[in-house]
GUNURO-734236 format. One record per residue (C-alpha): residue number from 1; x, y negated, z negated; residue in one letter. Coordinates in steps of 0.02 Angstrom, whole numbers, plus 50000, padded with zeros to 5 digits. Each point is the difference from the previous one (the first is absolute). Example, Ala and Ser with C-alpha at 12.3 -4.5 7.8 and 13.67 -1.06 7.14 Angstrom:
2
  doke     px     py     pz  bake
     1  50615  50225  49610     A
     2  50069  49828  50033     S
//
This chain:
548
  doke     px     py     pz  bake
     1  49737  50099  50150     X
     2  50101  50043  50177     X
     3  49937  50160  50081     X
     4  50126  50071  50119     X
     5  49893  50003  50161     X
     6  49806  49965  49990     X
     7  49931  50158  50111     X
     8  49822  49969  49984     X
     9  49884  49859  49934     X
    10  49891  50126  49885     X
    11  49979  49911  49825     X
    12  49911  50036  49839     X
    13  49937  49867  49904     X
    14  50003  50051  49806     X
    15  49898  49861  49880     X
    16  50072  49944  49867     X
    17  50161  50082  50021     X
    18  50061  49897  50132     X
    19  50081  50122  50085     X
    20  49989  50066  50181     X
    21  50076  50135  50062     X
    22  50040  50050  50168     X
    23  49956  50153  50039     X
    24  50143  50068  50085     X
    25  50068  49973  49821     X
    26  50159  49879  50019     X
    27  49913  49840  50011     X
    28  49912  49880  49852     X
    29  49905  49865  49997     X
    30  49962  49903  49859     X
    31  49863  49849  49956     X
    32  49847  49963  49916     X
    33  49822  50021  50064     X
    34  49971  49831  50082     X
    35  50166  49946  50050     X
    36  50115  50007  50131     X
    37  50128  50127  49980     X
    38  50158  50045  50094     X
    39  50016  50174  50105     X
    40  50162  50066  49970     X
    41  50025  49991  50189     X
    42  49961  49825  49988     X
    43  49829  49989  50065     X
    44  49893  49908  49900     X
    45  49829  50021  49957     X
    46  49833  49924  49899     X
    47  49918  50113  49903     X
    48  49817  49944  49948     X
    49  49873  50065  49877     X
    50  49904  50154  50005     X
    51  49915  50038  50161     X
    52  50072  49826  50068     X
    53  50075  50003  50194     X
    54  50184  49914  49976     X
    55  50086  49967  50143     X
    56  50187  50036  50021     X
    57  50121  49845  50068     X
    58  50069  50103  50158     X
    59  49825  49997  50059     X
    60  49977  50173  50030     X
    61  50031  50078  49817     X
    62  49823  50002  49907     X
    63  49946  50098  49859     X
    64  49847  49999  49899     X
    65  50050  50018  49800     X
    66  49878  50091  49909     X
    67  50066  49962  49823     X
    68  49970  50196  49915     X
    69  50160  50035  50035     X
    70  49943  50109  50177     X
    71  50075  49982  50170     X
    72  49978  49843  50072     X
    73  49901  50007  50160     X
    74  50082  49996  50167     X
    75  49967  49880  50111     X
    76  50107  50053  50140     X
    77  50065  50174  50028     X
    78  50157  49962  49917     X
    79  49930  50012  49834     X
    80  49974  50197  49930     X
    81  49952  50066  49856     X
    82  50128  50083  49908     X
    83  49948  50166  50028     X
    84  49959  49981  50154     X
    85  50094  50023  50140     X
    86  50078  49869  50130     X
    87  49912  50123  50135     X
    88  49834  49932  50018     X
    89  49959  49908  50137     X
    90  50009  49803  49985     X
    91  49844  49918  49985     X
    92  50036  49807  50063     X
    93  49897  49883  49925     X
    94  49875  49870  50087     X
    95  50032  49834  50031     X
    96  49815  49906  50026     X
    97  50098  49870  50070     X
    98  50070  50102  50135     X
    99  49919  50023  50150     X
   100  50019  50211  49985     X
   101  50049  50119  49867     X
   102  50135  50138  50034     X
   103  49972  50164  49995     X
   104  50156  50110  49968     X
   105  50011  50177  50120     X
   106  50003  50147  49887     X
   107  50169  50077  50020     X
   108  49984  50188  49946     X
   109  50102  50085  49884     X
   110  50035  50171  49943     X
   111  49926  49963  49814     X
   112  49837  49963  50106     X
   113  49982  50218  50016     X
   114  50144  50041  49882     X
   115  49955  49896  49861     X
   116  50108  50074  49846     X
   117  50169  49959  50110     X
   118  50137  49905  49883     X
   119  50079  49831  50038     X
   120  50182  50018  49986     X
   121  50124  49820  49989     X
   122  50056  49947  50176     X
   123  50199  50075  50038     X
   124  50028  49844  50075     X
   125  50034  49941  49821     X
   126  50145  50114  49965     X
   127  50071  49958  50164     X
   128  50151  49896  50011     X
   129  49993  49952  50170     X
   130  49848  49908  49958     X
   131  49990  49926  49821     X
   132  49816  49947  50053     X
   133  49960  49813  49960     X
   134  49855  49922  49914     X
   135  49857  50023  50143     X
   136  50062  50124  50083     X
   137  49869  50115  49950     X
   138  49850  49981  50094     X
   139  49819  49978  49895     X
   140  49835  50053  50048     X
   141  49959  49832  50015     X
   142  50109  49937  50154     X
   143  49904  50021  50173     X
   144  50021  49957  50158     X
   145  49821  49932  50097     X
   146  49982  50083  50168     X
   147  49919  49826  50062     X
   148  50117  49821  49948     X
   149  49912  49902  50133     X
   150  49821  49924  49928     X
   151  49893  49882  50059     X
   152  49922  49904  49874     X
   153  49849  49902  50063     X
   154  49855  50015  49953     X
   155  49916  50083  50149     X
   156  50149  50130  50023     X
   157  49987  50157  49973     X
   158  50116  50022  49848     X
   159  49897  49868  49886     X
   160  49807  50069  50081     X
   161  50036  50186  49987     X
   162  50073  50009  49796     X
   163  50070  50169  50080     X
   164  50171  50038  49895     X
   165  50163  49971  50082     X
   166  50103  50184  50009     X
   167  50158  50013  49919     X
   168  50120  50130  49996     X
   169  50137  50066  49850     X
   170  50147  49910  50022     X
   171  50137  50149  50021     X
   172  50171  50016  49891     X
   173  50067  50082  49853     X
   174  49882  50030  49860     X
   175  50048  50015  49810     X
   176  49921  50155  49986     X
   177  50017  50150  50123     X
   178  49943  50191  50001     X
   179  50137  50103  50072     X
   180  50138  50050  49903     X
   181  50151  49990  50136     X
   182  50063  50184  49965     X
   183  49834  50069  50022     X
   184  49990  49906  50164     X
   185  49978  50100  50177     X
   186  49982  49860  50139     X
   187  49961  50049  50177     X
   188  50011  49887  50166     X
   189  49910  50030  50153     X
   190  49997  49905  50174     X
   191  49851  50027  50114     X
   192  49965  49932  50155     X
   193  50091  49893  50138     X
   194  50183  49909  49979     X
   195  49998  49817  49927     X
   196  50164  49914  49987     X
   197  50024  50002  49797     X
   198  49946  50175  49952     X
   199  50189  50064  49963     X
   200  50019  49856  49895     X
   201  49828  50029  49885     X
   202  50038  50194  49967     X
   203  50190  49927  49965     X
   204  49911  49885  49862     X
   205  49892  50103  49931     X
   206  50144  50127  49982     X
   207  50114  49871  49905     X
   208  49853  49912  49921     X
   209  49937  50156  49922     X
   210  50214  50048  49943     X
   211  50068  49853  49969     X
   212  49849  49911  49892     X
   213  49901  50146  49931     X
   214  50134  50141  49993     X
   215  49918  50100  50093     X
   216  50094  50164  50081     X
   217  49877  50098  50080     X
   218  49974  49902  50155     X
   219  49920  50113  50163     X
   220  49990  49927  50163     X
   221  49846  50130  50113     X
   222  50047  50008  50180     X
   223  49889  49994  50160     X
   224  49869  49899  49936     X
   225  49850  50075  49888     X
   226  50032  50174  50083     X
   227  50142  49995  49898     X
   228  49929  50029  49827     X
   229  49950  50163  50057     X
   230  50113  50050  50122     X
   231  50157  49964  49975     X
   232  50109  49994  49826     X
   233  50028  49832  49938     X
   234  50178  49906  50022     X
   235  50092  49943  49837     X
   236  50050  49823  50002     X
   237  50114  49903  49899     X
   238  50061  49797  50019     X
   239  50176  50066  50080     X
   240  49900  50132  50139     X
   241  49905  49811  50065     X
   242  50121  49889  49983     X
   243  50018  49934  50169     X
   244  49813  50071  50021     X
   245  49968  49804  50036     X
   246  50079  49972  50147     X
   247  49923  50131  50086     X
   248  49844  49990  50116     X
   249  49871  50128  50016     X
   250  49973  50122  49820     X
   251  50128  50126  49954     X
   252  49861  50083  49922     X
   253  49917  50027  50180     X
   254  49795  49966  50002     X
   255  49866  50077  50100     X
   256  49819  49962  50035     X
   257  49881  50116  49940     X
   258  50036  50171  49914     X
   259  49876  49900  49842     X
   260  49910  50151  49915     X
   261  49940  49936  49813     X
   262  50017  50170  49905     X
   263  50165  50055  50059     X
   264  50069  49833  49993     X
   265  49952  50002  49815     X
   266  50026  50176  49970     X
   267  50187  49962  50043     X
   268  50018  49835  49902     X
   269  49942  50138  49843     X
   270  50129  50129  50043     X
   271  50149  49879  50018     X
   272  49956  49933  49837     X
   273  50001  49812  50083     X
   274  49925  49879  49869     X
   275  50021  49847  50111     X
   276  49950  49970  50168     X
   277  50047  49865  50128     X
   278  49909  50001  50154     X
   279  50083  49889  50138     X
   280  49890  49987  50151     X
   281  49852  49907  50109     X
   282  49813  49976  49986     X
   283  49971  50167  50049     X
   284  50146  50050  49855     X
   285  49911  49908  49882     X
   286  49845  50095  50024     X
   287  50079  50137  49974     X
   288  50076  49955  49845     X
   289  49834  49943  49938     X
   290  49934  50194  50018     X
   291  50164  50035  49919     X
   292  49973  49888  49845     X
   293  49806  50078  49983     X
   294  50048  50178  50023     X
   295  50142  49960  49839     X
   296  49881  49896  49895     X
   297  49847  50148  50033     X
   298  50127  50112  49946     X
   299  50071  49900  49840     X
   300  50182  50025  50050     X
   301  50131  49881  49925     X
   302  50058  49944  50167     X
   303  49994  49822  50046     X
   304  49982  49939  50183     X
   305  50068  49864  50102     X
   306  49987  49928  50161     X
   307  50123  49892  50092     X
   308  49897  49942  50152     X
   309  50098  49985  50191     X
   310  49964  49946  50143     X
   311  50079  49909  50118     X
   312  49848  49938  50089     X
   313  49960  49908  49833     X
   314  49832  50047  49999     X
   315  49976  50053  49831     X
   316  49897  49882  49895     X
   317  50004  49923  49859     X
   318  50184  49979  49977     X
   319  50088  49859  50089     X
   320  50122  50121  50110     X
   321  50046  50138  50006     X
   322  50210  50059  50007     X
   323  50060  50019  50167     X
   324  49881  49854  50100     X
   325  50143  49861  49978     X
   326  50125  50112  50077     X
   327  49895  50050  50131     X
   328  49947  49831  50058     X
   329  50193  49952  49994     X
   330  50029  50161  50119     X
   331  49858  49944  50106     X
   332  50103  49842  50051     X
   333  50116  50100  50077     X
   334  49866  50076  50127     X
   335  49922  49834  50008     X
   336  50160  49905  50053     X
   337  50032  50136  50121     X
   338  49824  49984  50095     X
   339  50036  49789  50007     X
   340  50161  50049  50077     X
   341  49963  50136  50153     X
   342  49843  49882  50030     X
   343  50064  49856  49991     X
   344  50147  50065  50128     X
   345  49896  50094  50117     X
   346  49878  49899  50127     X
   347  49824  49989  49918     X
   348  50052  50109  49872     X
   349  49914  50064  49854     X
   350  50070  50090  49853     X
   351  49871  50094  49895     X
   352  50052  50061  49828     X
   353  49881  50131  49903     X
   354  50023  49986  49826     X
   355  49918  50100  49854     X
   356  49845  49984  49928     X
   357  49868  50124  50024     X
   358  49849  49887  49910     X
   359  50082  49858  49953     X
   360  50124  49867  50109     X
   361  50098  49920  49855     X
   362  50155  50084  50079     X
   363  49948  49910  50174     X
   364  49924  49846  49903     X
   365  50165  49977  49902     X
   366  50121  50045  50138     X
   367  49906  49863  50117     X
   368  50038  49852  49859     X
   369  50155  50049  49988     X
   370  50055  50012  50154     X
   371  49934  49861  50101     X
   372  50027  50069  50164     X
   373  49852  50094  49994     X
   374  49834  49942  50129     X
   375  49861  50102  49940     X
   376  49973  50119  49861     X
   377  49849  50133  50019     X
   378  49959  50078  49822     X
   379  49871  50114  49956     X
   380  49904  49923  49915     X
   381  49955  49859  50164     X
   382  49920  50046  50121     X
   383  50052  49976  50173     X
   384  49981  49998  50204     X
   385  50110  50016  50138     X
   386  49900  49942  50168     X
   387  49909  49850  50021     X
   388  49988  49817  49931     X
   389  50087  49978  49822     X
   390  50085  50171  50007     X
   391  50190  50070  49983     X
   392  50014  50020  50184     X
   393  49938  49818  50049     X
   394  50132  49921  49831     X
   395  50135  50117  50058     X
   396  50005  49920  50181     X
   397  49995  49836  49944     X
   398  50150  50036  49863     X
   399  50095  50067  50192     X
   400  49950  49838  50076     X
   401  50060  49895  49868     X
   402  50153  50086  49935     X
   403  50030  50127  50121     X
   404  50005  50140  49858     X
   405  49904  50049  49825     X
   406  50008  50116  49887     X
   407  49853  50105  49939     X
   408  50017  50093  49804     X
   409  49845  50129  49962     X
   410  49969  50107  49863     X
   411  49984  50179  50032     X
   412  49814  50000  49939     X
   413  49965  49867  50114     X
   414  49878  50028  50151     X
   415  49976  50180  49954     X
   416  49815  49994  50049     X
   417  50030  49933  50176     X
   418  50115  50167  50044     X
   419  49895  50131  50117     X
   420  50010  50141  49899     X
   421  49925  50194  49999     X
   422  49876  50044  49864     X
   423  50142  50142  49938     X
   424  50115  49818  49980     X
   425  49868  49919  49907     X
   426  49993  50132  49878     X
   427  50165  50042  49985     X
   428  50093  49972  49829     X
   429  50190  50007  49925     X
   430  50050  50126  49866     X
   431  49947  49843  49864     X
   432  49822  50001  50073     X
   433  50022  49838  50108     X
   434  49939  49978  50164     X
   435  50133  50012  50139     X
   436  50029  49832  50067     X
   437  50056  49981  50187     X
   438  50164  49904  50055     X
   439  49906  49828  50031     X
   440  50165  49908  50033     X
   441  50010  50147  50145     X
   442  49810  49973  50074     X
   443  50022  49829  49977     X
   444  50161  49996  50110     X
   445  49927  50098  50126     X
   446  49826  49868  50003     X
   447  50129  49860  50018     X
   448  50076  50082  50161     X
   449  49855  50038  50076     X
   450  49946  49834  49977     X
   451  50137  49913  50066     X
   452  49982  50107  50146     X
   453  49841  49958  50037     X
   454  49983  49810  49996     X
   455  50184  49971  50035     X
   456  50060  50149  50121     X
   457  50139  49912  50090     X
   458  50076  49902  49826     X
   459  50130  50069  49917     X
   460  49970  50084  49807     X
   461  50083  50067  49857     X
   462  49923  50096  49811     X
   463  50122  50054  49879     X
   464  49935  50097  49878     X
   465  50096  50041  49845     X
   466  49913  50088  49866     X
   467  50133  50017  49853     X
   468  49897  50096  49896     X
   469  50112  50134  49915     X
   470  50137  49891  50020     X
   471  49903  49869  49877     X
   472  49935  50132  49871     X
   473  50169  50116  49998     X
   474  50116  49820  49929     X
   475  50082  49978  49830     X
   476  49899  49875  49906     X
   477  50066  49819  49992     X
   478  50044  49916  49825     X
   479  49828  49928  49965     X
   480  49907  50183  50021     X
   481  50130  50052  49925     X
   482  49992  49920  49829     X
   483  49807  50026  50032     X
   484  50015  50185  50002     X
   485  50110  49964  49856     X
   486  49901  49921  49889     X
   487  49824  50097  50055     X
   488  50104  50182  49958     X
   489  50044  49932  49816     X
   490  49802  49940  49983     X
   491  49943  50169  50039     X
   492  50116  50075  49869     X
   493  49942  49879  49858     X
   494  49843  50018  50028     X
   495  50017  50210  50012     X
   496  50100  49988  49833     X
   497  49859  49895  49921     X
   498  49871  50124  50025     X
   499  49919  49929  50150     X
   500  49939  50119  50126     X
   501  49903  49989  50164     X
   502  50077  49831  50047     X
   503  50107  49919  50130     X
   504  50103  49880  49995     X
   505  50035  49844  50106     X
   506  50030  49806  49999     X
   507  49825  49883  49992     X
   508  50032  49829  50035     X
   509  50174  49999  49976     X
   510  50005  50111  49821     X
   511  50019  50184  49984     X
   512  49823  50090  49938     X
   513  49940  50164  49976     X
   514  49832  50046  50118     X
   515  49871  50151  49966     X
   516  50072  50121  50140     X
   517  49822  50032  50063     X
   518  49978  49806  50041     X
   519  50144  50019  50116     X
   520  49964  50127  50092     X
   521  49858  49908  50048     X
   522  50033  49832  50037     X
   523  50040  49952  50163     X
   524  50123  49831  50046     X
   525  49953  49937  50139     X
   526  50025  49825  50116     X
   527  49871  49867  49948     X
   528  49984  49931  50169     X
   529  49931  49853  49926     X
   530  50130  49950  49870     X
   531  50127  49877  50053     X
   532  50141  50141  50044     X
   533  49907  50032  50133     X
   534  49978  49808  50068     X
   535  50186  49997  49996     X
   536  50017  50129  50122     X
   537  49861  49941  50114     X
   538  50111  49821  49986     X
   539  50169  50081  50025     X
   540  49941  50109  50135     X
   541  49875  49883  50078     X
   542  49900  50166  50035     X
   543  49800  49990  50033     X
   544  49873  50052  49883     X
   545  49942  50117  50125     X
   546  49824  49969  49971     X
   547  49895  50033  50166     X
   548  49924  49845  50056     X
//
């Protein structure tokens, strides 16, 4: 017998009667204890005596018959007992023959605290832009691994340890959600600094939520967290954000700081908002975490969801975040303008400053890509500018040779070799980060003084261009574009399927869903020792700046 769409791979195995029935109650299988039988989807299967393993031909389908006419045993998370429900978290088998087992993050949900809540048939079914296909629907099964790369000798690591490999919930449309679209209240918030790309997420989420779900209660909260409890909430509608894509900056405006738990959640109760997505750094994310705690202590039917920027890319965990293409593609711009005033000025130098208050992938990327660059200073190396094997000694040698160079730091580069006050070193930003000084500026000024000193009567140039704003204010380009596309329309599955406390972001190349409070405290930084790096030390022909 056909079924229209298999959903789910829950089976019962009835003795005797030959008959299985799918639990979602449109799909039959029939056979006879100890044969193969046909899935009406058309996966077939081995079923083997009582209490005897039989293993499925696609490899990854195995059930245990029992025989008594009782659930047959799952295997793989995929398999549920008809009562049960397709909530509980997957529990992946082991594999003695691989080298590690995996061990699925727990994703949590709003049945976790509000257990009597009632699944409801996804919309998506009834609408006719759609007509989903089989698969679409994602199962509890499908992962993604947070690690692909393995080493698989003996004496690695991998094979020695047994420790589990972590995998995340693969993100998309479930069969099953827990809103109902009219009762729906859906709030957006921006928080933070500008990353090309944020217009275009609160645009998606706006005609994700419509368009998809039917949702018409769609609030965008202005000036950042502040917002909730400050200021009334905007109403937003596909038609108001159109053209919201094309637009840099957030045209719901964002602030740092203002973050103050009760009133923040005190407001989210008063507007009625039953949805939450949370669009905003590290130090966002915390917040959200607090956020999703305060709700859950409180057993409110709100779900939470965090959309993690930052243009420094130095959130971890996820591959990139939206924004970081675009900005090193704007970072060209400042680069080729440093190789050109150096390279038409007499011993010129151009240094660019580009983001990246922890991290240098802005610097690391816009250095590959460029090619024109002669030395990249991160923060995460450490460096020296006097004396044998330092960036004074490779700079005048760069003069000799080429007669110009150009230098590209990241703004938390060098911070620790700034003279500073005790007042400076204490000082902090409204997000509770230490001021940094303008390196590219010190650094400049070094440079001068240094020429000045060992080559008074020579003639010098620096150019320094720090394109900053300029970088972070853009449009986003077409790939972080369909990035914040795609990341927006994760967020609102998962939201609709009851998932709360989560972000969501791409993992080696496929869209997952991540336990909020795991981003907000992983950190993405340069692996100085990876081969990324070796490419810019080959490019750049920089030294290692290791004291001798």
């Amino acid at each position: 017998m056909n079924c229209e769409r298999c959903r789910t791979m829950a089976l019962k195995v009835v003795a005797d009667a030959d008959a299985c029935d799918h639990f979602q109650g449109s799909d039959e299988l029939w056979e006879k204890q100890g044969s193969q039988g046909s899935h009406c989807c058309g996966r077939s299967l081995w079923y083997g005596k009582t209490g005897v393993n039989s293993s499925a031909l696609q490899g990854d389908e195995r059930i245990v018959v029992r025989g008594d006419g009782t659930d047959a045993a799952p295997l793989t998370s995929c398999l549920r007992r008809k009562e049960a429900t397709i909530l509980n978290t997957a529990k992946i088998p082991e594999n003695p023959s691989s080298p590690c087992s995996i061990h699925l993050q727990k994703l949590p949900h709003l049945t976790d605290y509000l257990p009597n809540l009632k699944p409801l048939p996804n919309p998506l079914e009834k609408n006719t832009l759609y007509h989903p296909p089989a698969g679409f629907y994602i199962n509890q099964s499908e992962v993604v691994l947070g690690k692909i790369i393995l080493d698989l000798s003996a004496d690695s690591e991998a094979v020695s340890s047994h420790s589990p490999q972590v995998a995340y919930s693969r993100a998309g449309p479930r069969w099953q959600v827990f809103f109902d679209p009219k009762d729906i209240k859906a709030a957006i918030v921006t928080c933070g600094g500008l990353c090309p790309g944020m217009n275009t997420v609160i645009r998606e989420l706006v005609v994700g939520l419509w368009e998809m779900y039917g949702v018409r209660q769609i609030y965008g909260v202005t000036a950042g967290y502040r917002g909730f409890y400050s200021r009334d909430p905007i109403e937003l509608n596909p038609k108001l954000v159109h053209n919201w894509h094309k637009l840099g900056g957030t045209a719901l405006e964002t602030s740092r700081g203002g973050f103050d738990l009760n009133k923040i959640v005190d407001a989210i109760e008063h507007h009625g908002f039953n949805q939450v997505y949370i669009i905003g750094g590290d130090g966002t994310m915390r917040g959200a975490v607090n956020i999703f705690n305060e709700i859950q202590r409180r057993k409110l039917n709100i779900a939470v969801a965090g959309i993690p920027k930052t243009v420094d890319n130095d959130i971890g965990i996820i591959d990139r975040s939206f924004g970081f293409q675009t900005a090193v593609e704007m970072a060209q711009q400042a680069i080729n303008a440093a190789h050109v005033e150096a390279e038409s000025a007499v011993n010129g130098i151009g240094l660019v400053k580009l983001m990246g208050r922890s991290t240098g992938h802005i610097a690391l990327h816009a250095t590959l890509s460029s090619r024109d660059v002669d030395c990249c200073l991160i923060p995460e190396i450490d460096f020296y500018l006097e004396g044998e094997g330092g960036l004074f000694e490779f700079l005048e040698k760069q003069l000799k040779e080429n007669g110009h160079a150009v230098l590209v730091v990241a703004e938390g580069a060098g911070q620790d070799m700034i003279p500073r006050t005790e007042a400076q070193k204490e000082e902090r930003d409204e997000s509770g980060n230490l001021v940094f000084l303008d390196f590219g500026a010190w650094l400049k000024s070094e440079l001068k003084n240094w020429w000045a000193r060992d080559h008074a009567n020579e003639l010098f140039t620096v150019k320094y261009i720090d394109p900053t704003y300029m970088i972070r204010a853009v449009p986003a380009n077409a790939t972080d574009n369909l990035y914040c596309t795609l990341v927006a329309y994760s967020a609102i599955h998962g939201v609709m399927a009851g998932y709360t406390g989560f972000v969501s972001g791409l993992i080696n190349g496929n869209y997952a869903y991540i336990p909020v409070e795991e981003v907000a405290h992983a950190r993405n930084e340069v692996n100085t020792k990876d081969h990324k790096w070796a490419w810019v030390r080959s490019v750049t022909n920089q030294p290692d700046f290791v004291k001798p």
